[in-house]
C-alpha positions, 0 to 999 in steps of 0.5 A: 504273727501266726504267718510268721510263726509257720514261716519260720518253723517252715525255714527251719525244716528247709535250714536242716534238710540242706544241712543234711542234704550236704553230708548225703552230696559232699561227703557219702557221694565220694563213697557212692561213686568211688572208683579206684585209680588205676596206676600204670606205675609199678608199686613197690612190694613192702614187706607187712606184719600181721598183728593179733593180740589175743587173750583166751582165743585159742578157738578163734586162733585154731580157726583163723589164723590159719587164713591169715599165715596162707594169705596170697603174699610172695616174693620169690616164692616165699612169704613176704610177711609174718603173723604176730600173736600177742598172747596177753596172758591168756589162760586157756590152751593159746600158748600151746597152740601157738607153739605148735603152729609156730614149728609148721609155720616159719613166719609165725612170731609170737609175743608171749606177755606175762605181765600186764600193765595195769595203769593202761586198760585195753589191748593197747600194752599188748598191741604197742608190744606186738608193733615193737616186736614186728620185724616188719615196718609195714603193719596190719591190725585185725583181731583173733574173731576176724575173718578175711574174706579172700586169700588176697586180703593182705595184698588188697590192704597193702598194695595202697603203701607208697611213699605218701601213702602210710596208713590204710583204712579198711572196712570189717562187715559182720556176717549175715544171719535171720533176725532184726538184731543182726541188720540193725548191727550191719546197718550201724557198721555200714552207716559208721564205715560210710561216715569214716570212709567218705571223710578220709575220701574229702580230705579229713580221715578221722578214725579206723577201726581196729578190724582191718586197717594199716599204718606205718610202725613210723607214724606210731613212733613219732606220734610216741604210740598211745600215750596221750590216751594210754589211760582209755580203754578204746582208742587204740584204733580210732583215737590213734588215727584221728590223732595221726592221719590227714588228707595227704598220707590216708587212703581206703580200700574196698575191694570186696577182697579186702574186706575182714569178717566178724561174728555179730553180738547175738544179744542186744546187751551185749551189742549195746555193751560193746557200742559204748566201748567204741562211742566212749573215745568221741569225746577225745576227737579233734574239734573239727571232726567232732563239729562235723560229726555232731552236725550230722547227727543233730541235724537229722535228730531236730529234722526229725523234730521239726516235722512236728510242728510243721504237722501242727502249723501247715501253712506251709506243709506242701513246701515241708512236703517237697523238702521232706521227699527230696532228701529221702530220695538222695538219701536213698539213691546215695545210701544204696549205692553205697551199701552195694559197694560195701556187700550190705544190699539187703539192707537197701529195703530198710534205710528209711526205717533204720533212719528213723531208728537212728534217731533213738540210737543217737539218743540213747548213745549221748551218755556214752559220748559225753560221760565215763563208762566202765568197760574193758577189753579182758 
């Protein structure tokens, strides 16, 4: 009975090694070893509307929406896109920035909003509001604190358009700073991007982040916009695309150039508060996905869990032992490729640290995934 008390505790670390050993081979090697298709074909060249919405941004506007109005995008020597700026009531000095740009700027298009829509919380009124009025079928969302990282970004993101190819799922890094906060938010970001990223490459695309991803203003139409999830505060990003996408029309980008900056939370709660807002729609996801996702994170919480009595029981440690070190080291090897492709390399000193503190954040997120939270965007 003793044998056989080892033997199955034994099994079951071995059950969950290969579980994980899976989602690190089939799915975050696709990233890992990504290399884009090089076509000989002449792409055509869409035109793309830039949407922002904006509610007392008027610093981050003055400072950025510069980059995105300069952004290296022509046909016949004139812009081949626009900006629109969705200014969602702001109270601050946004109205008169825009005004004054717009005389500078031709391709400036700004939505003046001086109503809400009080039974849909969020940016999803002024974001729908922003998609009706782009003269451009072509969209590319970011936010008023985002940054691109080149003046090629636009063209990076909208080059992957084709006929088949209707939505675009992008990837926005946080900035670096000193402090273990800050790698503990780029750890997550890069860990959730590798996740999101590597599916859409399997064939099964289910979410992008609002940061830096593009769709076709059809896919929007036909799926008759936020309405099956109008009454959530997120989702206008990730519940949209779970809704929408599939393994035929979905496509990433990773160019380094393609990449779309933000400041990181610069305090614990604050950064715990906007991680709720962004957990809260999982719920909300198509069964399968959920079932994938949740595997993953089941699978490395009772890992984790199993080594106990393994510690216990060592009949077998040595067997528990070689399945231990065998998936830390595709983890690693995997992980760091990745974070090297997605300019997170300073990071790689830290994956089996933040492995093990994944685990508590897995923990600590149920209540967020699974219950009612009261957050807003304003």
């Amino acid at each position: 009975m003793v044998y056989f008390t080892h033997f199955l505790v034994a099994c079951i670390t071995g059950v969950l090694v290969l579980i994980q050993l899976f989602y690190y081979l089939y799915f975050f090697a696709r990233l890992a070893f990504y290399k884009k298709k090089q076509s000989s074909d002449i792409k055509t060249q869409y035109p793309v509307s830039i949407i922002v919405c904006a509610f007392n941004e008027e610093a981050n506007l003055r400072k950025n929406l510069p980059l995105w109005l300069n952004q290296n995008y022509f046909k016949n020597g004139r812009p081949f896109f626009e900006v629109v700026v969705v200014n969602d009531n702001s109270e601050d000095e946004t109205f008169y920035l825009l005004n004054q740009l717009s005389e500078k700027y031709p391709h400036l298009h700004v939505v003046n909003l001086t109503q809400e829509a009080k039974l849909i919380p969020g940016k999803k009124f002024p974001l729908s509001m922003g998609i009706k009025s782009a003269r451009c079928e072509h969209l590319l969302l970011t936010d008023a604190d985002c940054i691109p990282d080149s003046v090629e970004w636009l063209s990076k993101m909208a080059q992957n358009f084709s006929a088949e190819k209707k939505i675009v799922l992008g990837y926005g890094p946080y900035y670096k700073y000193d402090g273990y906060l800050n790698k503990k938010i780029r750890f997550e970001t890069v860990h959730s991007a590798m996740q999101y990223l590597s599916y859409a490459l399997a064939g099964t695309p289910y979410m992008g982040v609002g940061r830096n991803l593009a769709y076709v203003r059809d896919l929007f139409n036909k799926n008759k916009g936020f309405s099956s999830h109008h009454h959530i505060v997120s989702g206008d990003d990730d519940l949209f695309i779970n809704q929408v996408a599939n393994g035929k029309n979905t496509v990433i980008e990773i160019d380094p150039e393609s990449f779309i900056y933000s400041e990181p939370k610069k305090n614990s709660e604050e950064w715990h508060l906007q991680k709720k807002r962004h957990l809260s729609t999982g719920k909300y996801y198509q069964t399968k996905h959920k079932a994938l996702l949740s595997m993953y994170a089941i699978s490395h919480f009772l890992f984790w869990l199993s080594l106990i009595p393994c510690i216990l029981f060592p009949k077998f440690i040595i067997y528990v032992t070689i399945a231990f070190v065998v998936r830390w080291l595709v983890q690693w090897f995997i992980f760091q490729k990745v974070f090297i492709k997605l300019k997170e390399k300073d990071l790689i000193y830290y994956i089996w640290w933040f492995d093990i503190w994944l685990l508590f954040y897995n923990i600590k997120s149920i209540p967020s995934i699974f219950f009612k939270n009261k957050i807003y965007w304003k």
